[in-house]
C-alpha positions in Angstrom: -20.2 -3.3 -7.5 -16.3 -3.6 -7.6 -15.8 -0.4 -6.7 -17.8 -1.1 -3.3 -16.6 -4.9 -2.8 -12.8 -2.9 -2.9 -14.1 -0.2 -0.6 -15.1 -3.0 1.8 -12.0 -5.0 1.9 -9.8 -1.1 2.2 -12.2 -0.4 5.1 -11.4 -3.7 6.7 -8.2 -3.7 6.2 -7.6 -0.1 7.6 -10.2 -0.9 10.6 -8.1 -3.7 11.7 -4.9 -1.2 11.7 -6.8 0.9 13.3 -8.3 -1.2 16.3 -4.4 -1.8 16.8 -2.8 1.0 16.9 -5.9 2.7 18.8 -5.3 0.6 21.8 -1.8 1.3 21.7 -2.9 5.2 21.2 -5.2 5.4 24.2 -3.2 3.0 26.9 0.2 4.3 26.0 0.5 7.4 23.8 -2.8 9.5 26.0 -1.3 9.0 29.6 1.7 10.2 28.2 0.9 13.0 25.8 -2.7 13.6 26.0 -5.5 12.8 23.8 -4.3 15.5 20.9 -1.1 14.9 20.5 -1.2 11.2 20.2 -3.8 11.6 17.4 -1.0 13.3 16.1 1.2 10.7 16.4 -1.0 8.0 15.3 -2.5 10.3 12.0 0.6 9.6 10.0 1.1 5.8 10.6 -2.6 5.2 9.7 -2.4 7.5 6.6 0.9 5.5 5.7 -1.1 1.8 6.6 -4.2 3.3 4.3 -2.0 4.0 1.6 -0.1 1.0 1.3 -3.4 -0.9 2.0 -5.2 0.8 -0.5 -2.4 -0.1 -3.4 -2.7 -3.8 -2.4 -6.3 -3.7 -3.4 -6.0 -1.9 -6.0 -3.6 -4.0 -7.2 -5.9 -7.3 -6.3 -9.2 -6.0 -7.4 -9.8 -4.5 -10.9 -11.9 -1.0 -10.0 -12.0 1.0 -12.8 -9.1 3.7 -13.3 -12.5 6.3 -13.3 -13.4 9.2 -11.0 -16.6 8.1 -10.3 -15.4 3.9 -9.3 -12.3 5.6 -7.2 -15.0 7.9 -5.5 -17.1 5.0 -5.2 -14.5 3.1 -3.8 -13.8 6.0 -0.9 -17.2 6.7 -0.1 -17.9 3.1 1.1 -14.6 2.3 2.7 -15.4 6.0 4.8 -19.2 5.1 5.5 -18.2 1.4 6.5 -15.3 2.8 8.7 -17.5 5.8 10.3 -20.0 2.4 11.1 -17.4 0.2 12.5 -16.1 3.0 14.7 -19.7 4.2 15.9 -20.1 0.3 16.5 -17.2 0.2 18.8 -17.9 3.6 20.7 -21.4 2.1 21.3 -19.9 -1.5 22.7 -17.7 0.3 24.8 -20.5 2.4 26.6 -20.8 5.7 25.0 -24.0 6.9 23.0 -24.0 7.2 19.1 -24.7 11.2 20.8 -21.2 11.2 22.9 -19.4 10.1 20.2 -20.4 12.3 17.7 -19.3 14.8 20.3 -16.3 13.5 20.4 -15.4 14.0 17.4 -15.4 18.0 18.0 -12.5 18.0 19.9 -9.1 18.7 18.5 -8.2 15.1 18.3 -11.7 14.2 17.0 -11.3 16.8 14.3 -7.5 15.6 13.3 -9.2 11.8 13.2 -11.5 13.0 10.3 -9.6 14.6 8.9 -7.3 11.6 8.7 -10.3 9.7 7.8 -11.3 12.3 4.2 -7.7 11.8 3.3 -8.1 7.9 3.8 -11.6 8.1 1.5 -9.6 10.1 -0.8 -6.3 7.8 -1.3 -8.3 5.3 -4.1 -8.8 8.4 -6.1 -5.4 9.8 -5.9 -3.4 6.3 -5.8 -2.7 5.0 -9.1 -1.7 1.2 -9.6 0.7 -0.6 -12.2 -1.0 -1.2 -15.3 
């Protein structure tokens, strides 16, 4: 239950980044660049965000040092974020069905990819004892 109250808070946290930057993303960076590259520019400031988020959880809530709680912890944030952001596609106007499309393009592809190392990073990141 830690493990997914954690993955909750990450997934927030990350969202909120997210929402931010994404707007910047799509009414600055895409005019500019086009929808691929700006993905590109974007991937490493979330993966940066996610990773400093991730510690400060880590460091607030006690999930156990385990595989299976850090997977745990992942798997939820990445399910609640893939939610959130089908959510918002949906509010905005597109089906669940364009969206998923989406996410075959270049830039959708380079997003979840983003996203797996995101759900990955409670594994891999290690907190002060």
């Amino acid at each position: 239950m830690t493990a997914m109250r954690a993955g909750l808070i990450y997934a927030a946290a990350v969202f909120a980044v997210g929402s931010v930057l994404g707007v910047v993303r799509i009414l600055v960076l895409v005019p500019a660049i086009g929808a691929t590259a700006a993905v590109a520019v974007e991937v490493p400031v979330m993966l940066a965000a996610a990773w400093l988020i991730c510690g400060a959880v880590l460091g607030r809530i006690a999930v156990g040092q385990g595989v299976g709680d850090r997977l745990l912890m992942g798997a939820t944030a990445l399910a609640l974020l893939w939610l959130a952001e089908t959510g918002v596609a949906v509010v905005l106007g597109m089906t669940p069905g364009a969206f998923l499309r989406s996410l075959a393009t270049a830039a959708g592809v380079l997003g979840l990819a983003a996203q797996l190392v995101f759900a990955l990073f409670p594994l891999i990141r290690r907190t002060r004892a």
